[in-house]
DONU-60003 format. One line per 2 residues: number of its first residue (from 1); for each residue y, z, x of N, C-alpha, C. Coordinates in Angstrom, 1 decimal. Last residue first. Example, Ala and Ser with C-alpha at 12.3 -4.5 7.8 and 13.67 -1.06 7.14 Angstrom:
# residues 2
2	-2.2 7.1 12.8 -1.1 7.1 13.7 0.0 7.9 12.9  -5.7 7.8 13.2 -4.5 7.8 12.3 -3.3 7.8 13.2
# end
This chain:
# residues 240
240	-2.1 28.4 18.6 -3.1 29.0 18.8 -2.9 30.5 19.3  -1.0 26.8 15.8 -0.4 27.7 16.9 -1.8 28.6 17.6
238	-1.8 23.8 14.2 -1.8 24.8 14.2 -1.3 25.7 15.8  1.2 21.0 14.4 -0.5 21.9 15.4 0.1 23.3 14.8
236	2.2 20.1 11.5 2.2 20.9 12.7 0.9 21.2 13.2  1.1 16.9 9.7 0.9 18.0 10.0 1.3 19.3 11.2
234	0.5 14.6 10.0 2.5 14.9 9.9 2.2 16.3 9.9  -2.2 13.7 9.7 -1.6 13.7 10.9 -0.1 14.3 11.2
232	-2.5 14.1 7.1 -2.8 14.9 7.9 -2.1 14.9 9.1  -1.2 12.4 4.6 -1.3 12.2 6.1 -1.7 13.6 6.4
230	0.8 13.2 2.4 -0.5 13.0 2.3 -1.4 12.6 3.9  3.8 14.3 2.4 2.9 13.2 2.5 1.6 13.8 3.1
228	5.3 16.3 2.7 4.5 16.3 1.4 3.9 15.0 1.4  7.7 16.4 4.4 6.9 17.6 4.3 6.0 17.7 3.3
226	8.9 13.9 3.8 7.6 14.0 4.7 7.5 15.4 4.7  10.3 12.9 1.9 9.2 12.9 1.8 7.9 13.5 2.6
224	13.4 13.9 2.0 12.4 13.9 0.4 10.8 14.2 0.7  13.8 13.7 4.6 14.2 15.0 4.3 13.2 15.1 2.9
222	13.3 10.8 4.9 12.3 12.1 5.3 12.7 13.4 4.8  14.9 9.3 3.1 13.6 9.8 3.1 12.8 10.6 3.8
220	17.1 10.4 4.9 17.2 11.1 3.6 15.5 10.6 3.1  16.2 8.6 6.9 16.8 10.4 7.1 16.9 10.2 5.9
218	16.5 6.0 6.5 15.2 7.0 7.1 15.3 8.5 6.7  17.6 5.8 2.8 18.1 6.0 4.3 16.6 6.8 5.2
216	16.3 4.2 0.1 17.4 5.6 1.0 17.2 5.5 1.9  14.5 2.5 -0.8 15.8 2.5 -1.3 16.4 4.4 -1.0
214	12.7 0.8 0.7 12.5 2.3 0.1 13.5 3.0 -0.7  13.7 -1.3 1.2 12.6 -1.0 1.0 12.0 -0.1 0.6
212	16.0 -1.2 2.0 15.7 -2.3 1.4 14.1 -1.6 0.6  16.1 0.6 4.1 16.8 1.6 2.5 16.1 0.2 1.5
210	14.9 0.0 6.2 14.5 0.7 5.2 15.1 1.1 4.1  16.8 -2.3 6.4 15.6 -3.1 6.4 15.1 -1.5 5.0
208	19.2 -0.5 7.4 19.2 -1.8 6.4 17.6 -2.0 5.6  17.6 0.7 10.0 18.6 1.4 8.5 18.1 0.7 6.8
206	17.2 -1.6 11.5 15.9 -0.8 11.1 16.3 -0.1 9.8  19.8 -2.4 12.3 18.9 -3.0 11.3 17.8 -2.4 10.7
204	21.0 -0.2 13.4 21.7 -0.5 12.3 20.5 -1.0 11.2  19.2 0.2 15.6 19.1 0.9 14.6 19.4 0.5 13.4
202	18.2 -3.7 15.8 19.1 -2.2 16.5 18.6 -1.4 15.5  16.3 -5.4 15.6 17.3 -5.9 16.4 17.9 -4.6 17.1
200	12.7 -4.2 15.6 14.3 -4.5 14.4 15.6 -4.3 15.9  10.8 -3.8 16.8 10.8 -5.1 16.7 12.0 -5.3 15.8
198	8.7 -1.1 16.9 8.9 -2.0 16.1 9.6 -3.5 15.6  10.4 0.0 19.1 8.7 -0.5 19.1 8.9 -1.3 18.1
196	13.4 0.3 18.1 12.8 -0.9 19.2 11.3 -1.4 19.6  12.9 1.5 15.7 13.8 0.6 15.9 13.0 -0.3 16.9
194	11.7 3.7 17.4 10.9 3.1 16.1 11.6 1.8 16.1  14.5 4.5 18.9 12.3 4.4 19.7 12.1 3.8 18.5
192	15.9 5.7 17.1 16.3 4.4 18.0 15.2 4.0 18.2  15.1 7.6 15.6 15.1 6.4 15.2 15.1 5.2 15.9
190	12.5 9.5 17.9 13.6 9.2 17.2 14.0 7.7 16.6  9.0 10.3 16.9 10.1 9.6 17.7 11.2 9.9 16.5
188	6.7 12.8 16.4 7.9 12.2 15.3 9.1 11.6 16.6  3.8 13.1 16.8 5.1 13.0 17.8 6.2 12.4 17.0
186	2.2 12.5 14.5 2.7 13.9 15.1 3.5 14.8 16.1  3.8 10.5 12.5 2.7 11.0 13.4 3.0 12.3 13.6
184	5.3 9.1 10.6 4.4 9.9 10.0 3.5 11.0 11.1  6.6 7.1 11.8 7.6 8.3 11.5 6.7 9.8 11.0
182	4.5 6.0 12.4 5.4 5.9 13.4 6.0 7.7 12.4  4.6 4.2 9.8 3.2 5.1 10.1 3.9 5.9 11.6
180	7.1 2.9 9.3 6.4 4.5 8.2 5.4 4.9 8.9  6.8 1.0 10.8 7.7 2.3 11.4 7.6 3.4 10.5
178	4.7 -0.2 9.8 4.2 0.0 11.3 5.9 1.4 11.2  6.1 -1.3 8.0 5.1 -0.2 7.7 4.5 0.7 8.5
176	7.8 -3.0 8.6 8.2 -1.6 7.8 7.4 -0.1 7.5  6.1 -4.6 9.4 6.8 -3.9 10.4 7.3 -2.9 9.8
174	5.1 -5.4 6.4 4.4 -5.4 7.9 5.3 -4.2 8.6  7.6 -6.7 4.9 6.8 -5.4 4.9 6.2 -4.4 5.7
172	8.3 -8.6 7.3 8.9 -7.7 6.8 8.3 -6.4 6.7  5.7 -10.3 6.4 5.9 -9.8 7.6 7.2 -8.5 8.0
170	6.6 -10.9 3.8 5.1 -9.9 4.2 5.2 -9.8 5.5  8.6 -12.4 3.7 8.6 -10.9 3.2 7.5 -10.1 3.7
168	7.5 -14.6 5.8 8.7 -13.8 5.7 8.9 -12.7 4.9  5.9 -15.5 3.4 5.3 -14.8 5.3 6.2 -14.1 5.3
166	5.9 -13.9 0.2 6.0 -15.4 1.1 6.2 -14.5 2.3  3.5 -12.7 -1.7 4.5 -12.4 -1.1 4.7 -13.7 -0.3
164	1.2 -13.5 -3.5 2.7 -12.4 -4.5 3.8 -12.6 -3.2  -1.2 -13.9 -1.5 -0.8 -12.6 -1.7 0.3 -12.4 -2.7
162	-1.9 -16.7 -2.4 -2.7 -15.7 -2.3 -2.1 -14.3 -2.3  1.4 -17.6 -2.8 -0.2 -17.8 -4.2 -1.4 -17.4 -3.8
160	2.0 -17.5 -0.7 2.8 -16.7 -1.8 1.5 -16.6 -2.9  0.7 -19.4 1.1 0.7 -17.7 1.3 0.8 -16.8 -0.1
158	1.6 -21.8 0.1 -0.2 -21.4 -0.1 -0.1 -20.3 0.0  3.8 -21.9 0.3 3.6 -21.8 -0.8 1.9 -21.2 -1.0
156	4.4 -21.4 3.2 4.8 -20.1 1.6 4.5 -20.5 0.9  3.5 -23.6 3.7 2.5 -22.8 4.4 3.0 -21.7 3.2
154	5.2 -25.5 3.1 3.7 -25.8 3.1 2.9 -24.2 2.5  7.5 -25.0 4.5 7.1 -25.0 3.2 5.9 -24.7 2.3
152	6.4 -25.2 7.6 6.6 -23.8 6.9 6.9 -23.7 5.2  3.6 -27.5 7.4 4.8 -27.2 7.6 4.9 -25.7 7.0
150	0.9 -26.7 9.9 1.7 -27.1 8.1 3.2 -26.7 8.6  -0.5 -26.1 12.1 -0.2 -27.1 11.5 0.2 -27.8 10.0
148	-1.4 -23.3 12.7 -2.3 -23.8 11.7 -1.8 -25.4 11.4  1.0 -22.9 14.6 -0.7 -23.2 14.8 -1.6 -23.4 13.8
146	3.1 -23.5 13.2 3.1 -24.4 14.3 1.3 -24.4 15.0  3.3 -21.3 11.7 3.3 -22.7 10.9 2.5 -23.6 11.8
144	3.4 -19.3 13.3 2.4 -19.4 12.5 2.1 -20.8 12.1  6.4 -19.6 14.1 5.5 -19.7 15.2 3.8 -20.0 14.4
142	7.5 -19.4 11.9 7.6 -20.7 12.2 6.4 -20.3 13.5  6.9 -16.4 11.4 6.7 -17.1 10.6 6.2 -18.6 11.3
140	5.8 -14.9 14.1 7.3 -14.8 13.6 6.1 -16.4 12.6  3.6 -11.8 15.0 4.0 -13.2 15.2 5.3 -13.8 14.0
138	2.1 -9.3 14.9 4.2 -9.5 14.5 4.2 -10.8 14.8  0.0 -8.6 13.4 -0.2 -8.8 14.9 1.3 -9.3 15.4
136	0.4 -9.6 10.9 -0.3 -8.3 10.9 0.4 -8.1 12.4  0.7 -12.7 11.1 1.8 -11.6 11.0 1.5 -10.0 10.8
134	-2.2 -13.1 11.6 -0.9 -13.2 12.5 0.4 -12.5 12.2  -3.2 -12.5 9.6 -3.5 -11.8 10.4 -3.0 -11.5 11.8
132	-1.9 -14.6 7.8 -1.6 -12.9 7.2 -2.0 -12.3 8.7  -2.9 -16.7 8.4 -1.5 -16.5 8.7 -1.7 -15.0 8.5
130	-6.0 -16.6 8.5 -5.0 -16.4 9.6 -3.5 -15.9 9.5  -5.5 -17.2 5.5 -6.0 -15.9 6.0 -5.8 -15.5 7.8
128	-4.6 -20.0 5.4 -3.9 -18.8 5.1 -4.2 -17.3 5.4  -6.4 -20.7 7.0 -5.1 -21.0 6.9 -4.3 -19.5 6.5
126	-8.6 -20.8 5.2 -8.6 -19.9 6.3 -7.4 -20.3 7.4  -7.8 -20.7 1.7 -8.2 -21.3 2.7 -7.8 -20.5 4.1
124	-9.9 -17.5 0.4 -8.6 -18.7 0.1 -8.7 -19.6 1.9  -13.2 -17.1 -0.8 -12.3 -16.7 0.1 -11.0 -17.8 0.5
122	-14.9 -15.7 -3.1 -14.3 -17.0 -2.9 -13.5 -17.2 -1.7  -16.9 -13.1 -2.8 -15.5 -13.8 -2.4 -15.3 -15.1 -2.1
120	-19.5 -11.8 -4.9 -19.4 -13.0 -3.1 -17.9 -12.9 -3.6  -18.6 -8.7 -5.9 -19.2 -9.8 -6.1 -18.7 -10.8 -4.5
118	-18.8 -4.8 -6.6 -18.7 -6.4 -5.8 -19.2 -7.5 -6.2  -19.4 -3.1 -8.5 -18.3 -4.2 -8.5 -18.4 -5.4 -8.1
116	-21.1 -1.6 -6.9 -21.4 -2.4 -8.4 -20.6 -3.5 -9.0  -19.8 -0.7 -5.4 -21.4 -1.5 -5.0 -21.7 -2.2 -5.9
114	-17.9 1.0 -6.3 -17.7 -0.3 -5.8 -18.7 -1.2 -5.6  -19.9 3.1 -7.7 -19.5 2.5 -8.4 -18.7 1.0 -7.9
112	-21.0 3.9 -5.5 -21.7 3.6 -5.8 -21.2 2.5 -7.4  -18.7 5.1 -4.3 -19.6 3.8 -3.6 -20.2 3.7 -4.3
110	-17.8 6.9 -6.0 -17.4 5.6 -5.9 -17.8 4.8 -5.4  -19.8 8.9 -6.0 -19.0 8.3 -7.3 -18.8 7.1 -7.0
108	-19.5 9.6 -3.3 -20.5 9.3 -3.7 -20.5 8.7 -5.0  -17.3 10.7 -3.5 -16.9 9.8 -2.6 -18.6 8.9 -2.8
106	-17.9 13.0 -5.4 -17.0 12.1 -5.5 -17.2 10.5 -4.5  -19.6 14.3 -3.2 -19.8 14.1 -4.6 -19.6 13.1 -5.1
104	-18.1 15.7 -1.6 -19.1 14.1 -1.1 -19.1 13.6 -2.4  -15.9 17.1 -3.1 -15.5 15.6 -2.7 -16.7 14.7 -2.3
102	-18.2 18.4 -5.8 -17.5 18.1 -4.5 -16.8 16.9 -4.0  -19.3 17.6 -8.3 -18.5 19.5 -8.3 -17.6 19.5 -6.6
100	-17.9 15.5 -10.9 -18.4 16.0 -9.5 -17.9 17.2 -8.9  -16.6 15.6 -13.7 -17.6 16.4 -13.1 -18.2 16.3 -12.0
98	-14.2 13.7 -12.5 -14.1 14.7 -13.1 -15.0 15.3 -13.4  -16.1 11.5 -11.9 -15.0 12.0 -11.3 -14.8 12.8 -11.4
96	-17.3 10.7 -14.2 -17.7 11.4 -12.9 -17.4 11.5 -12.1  -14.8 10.1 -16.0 -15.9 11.2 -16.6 -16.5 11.6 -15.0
94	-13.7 7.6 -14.2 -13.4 8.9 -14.3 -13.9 10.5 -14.6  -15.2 5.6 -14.6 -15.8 6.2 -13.3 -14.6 7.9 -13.2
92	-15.3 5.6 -17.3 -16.7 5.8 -16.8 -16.5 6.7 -15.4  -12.6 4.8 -17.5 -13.3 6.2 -18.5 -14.2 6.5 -17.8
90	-13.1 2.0 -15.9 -12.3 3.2 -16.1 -12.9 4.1 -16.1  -14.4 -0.2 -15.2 -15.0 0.7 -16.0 -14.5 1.8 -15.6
88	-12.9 -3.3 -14.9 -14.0 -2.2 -14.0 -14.2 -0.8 -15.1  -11.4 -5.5 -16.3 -12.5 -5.1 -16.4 -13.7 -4.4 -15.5
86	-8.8 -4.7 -15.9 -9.1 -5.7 -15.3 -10.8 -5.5 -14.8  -8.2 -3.1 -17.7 -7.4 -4.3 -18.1 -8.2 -5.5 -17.2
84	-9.1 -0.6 -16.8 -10.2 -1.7 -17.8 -9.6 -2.6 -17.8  -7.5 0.2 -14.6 -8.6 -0.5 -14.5 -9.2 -1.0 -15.5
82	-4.1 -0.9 -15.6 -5.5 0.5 -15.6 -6.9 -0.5 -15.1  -1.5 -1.9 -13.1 -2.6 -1.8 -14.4 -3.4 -1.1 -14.3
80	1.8 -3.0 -12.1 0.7 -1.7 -12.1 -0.1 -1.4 -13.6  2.6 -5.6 -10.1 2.1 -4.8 -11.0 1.5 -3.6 -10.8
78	3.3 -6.7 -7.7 4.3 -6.4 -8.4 4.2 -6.1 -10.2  0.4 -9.0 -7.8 1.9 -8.5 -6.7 2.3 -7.9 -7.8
76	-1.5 -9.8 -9.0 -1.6 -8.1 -9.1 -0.4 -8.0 -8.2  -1.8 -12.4 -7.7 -2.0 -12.7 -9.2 -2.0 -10.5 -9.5
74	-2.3 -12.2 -5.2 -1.0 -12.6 -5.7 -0.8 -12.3 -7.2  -5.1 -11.6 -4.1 -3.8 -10.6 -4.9 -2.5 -10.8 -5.5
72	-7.3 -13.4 -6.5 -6.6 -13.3 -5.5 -5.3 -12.0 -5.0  -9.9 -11.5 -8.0 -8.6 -12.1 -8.1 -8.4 -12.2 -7.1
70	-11.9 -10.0 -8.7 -12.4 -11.4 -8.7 -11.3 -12.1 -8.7  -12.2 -7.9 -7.6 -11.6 -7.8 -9.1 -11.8 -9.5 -9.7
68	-13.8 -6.8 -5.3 -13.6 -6.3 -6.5 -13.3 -6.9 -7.8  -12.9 -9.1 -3.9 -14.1 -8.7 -3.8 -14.4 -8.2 -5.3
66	-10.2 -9.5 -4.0 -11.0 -10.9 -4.2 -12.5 -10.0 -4.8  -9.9 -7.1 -3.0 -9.1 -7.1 -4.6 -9.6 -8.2 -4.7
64	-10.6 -7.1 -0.4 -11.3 -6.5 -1.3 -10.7 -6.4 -2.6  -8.2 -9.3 0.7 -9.7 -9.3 0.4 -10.6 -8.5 -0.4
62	-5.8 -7.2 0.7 -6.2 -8.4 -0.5 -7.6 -9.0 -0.3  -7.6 -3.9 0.9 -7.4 -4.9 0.9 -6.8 -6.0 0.0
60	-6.4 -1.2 -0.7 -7.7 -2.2 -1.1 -7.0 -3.1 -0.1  -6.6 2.7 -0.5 -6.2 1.4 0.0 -7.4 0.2 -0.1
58	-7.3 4.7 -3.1 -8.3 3.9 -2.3 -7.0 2.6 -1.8  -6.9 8.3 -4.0 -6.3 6.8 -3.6 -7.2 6.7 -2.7
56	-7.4 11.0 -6.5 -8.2 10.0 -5.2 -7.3 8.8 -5.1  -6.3 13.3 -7.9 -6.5 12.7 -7.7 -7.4 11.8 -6.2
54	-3.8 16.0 -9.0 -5.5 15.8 -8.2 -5.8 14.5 -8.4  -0.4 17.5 -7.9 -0.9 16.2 -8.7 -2.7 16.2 -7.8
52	2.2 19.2 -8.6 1.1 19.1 -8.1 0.4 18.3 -8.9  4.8 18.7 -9.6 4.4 19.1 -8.4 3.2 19.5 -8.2
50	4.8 16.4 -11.5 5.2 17.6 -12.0 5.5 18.8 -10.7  6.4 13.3 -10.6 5.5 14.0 -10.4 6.0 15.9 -10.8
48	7.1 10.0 -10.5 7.7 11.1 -11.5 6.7 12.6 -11.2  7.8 7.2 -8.6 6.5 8.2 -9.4 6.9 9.5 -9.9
46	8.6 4.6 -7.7 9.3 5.5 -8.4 8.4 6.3 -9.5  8.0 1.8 -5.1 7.6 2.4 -6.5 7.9 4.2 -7.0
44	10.2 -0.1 -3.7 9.7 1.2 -3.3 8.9 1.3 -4.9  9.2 -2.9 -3.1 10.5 -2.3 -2.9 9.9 -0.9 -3.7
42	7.5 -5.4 -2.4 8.4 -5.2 -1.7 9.6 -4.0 -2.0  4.1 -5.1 -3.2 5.1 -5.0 -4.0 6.5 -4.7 -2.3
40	0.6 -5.5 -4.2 1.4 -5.2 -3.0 2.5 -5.9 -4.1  -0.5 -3.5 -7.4 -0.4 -5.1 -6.2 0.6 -4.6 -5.0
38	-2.4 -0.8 -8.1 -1.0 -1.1 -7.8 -1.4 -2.2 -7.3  -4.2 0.5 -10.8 -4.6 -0.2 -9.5 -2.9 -1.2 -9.4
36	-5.2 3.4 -12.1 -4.2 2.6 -11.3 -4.7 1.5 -10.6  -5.8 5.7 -14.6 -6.6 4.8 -13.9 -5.1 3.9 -13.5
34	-3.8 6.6 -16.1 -4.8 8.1 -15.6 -6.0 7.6 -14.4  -0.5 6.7 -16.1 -2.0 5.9 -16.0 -2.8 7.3 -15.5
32	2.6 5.6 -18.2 1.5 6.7 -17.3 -0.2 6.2 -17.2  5.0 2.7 -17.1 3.7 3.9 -17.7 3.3 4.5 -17.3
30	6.9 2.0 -16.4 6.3 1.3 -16.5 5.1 1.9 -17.2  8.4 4.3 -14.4 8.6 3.7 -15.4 8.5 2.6 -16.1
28	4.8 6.2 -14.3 6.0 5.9 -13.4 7.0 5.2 -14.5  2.8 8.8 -13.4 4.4 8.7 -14.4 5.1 7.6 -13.5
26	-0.7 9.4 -13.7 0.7 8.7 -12.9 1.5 8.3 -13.7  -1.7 12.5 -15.5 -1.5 10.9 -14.9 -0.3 10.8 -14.1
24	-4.2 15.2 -15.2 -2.9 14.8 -15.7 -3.1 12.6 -15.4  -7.1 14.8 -12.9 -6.4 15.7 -14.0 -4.7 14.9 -13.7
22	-7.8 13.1 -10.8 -8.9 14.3 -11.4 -8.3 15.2 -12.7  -7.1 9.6 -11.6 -7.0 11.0 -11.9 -7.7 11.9 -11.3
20	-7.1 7.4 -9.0 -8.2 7.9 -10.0 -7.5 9.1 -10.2  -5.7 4.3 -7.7 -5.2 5.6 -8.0 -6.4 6.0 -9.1
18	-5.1 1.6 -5.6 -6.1 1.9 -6.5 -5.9 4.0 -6.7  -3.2 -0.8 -4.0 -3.6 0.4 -3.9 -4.4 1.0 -5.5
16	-3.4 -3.0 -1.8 -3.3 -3.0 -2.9 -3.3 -1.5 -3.3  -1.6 -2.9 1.8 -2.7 -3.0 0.8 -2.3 -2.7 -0.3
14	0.9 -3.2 3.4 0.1 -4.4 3.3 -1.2 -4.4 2.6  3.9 -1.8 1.4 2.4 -2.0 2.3 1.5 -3.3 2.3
12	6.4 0.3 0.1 5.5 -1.2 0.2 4.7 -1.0 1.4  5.9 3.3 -1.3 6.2 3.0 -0.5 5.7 1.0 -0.4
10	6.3 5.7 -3.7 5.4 4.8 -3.7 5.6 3.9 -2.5  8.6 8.3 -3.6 8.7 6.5 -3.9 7.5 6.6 -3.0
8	8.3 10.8 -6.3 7.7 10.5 -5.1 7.8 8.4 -4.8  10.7 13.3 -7.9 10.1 11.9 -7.8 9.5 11.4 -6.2
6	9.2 16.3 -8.9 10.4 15.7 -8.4 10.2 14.1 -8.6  8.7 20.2 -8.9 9.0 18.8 -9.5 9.8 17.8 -8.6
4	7.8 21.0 -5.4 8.9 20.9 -6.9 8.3 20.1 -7.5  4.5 21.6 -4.3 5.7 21.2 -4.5 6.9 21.4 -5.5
2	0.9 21.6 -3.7 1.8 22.0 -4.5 3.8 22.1 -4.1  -1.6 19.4 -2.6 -0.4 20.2 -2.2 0.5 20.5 -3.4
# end
């Protein structure tokens, strides 16, 4: 999609995110990359864009960043590196990237190039991989603690050193995210409605929580973002 110039915030999430050129790079202030792979991160990422930008994004798991990259994700929170840094074969998977004449093409690129990647997963203790799946599912920190049996110190420290994030932020994130996918649909609720599906005390707080995170206001990020997110779904019905 073609646009102004402008700046695009990069949003927090509960996946890692993986970025391929088809042409130009990602500007952000940290560098330009023509190969990305983002860590989960709590506060908005700041991308410089000319107005039109070709590329491919792959949401990774922190499982599949074990899978792939042979790391836990904590060890990629609050980074943004090229793929060779973390020995996958950039340049390579770019060149056929850039001559596939189709998206199957492409999407054929890549499986075949993750196939290659993979390796078994060491997998962190299943402690902690619960916890994450409970706060996926909005369970409250101390309630987690109390079914795996650790204490809540315990428990952020093992969290933080697989994902970068302690339960409490990542559960944060979580809900932040559930009201970005919410605001993105194709029944665009009002704030109040998101506010209360999602579990923030009042509007006030849902406000707070998003400017924390995205650094502006629901309403002023939408006015920025959503006539140019990538979502199909934000799309108007066609008019029959």
């Amino acid at each position: 999609m073609r646009t102004e110039p402008g700046v695009h915030r990069g949003l927090p999430g509960r996946s890692l995110t993986i970025v391929l050129t088809l042409d130009g790079t990602v500007d952000m202030a940290c560098g330009s990359f023509e190969t990305l792979v983002s860590g989960l991160h709590d506060t908005a990422v700041l991308i410089t864009h000319p107005g039109v930008q070709h590329g491919v994004q792959v949401e990774l798991t922190p499982l599949g960043a074990r899978a792939l990259f042979g790391l836990p994700a904590g060890e990629l929170a609050f980074t943004s590196l090229t793929w060779d840094s973390l020995g996958a074969p950039g340049d390579e998977v770019l060149d056929r990237l850039r001559s596939a004449l189709t998206w199957a093409d492409r999407f054929a690129v890549l499986d075949s190039v993750f196939a290659r990647l993979l390796s078994p997963v060491r997998l962190p203790a299943p402690e902690v991989v619960w916890a994450w799946e409970r706060l996926a599912a909005g369970s409250g920190v101390g309630d987690i603690a109390r079914e795996v049996g650790w204490s809540r110190q315990h428990l952020a420290g093992a969290f933080r050193r697989e994902y970068g994030l302690t339960p409490k932020v990542a559960g944060r994130v979580m809900r932040f995210e559930r009201a970005n996918l919410m605001l993105r649909g194709m029944r665009r609720p009002g704030l109040a409605e998101v506010a209360v599906v999602c579990g923030y005390t009042d509007q006030a707080h849902f406000t707070r929580e998003w400017r924390a995170f995205s650094g502006a206001t629901p309403t002023e990020w939408m006015a920025a973002e959503l006539p140019f997110v990538q979502d199909v779904s934000v799309l108007p019905a066609a008019s029959s």
